[in-house]
N, C-alpha and C positions, 0 to 999 in steps of 0.2 A: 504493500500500500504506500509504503514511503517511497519507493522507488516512484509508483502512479504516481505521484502528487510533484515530484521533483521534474518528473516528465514534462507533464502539462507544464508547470512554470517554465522549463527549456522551450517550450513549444509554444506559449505566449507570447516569452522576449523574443525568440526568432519571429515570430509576426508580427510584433510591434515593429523590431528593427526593418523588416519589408516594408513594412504600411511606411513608414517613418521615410524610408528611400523613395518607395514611388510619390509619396508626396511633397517630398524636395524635389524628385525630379520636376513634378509638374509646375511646381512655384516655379523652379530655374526655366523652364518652357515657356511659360504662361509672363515671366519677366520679359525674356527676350523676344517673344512674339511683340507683347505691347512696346 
């Protein structure tokens, strides 16, 4: 169980850290478009 629960948090921060890139990326897009 302790393992599951340490999983999911591994597996939170790596989505966070995704989410977190693709929407830099789009700020940096969305700057240089405008």
């Amino acid at each position: 169980e302790r393992f599951g629960l340490e999983h999911s948090g591994w597996l939170l921060s790596v989505t966070y850290s995704l989410n977190k890139s693709v929407f830099n990326a789009k700020m940096t897009h969305t700057r240089y478009t405008l």
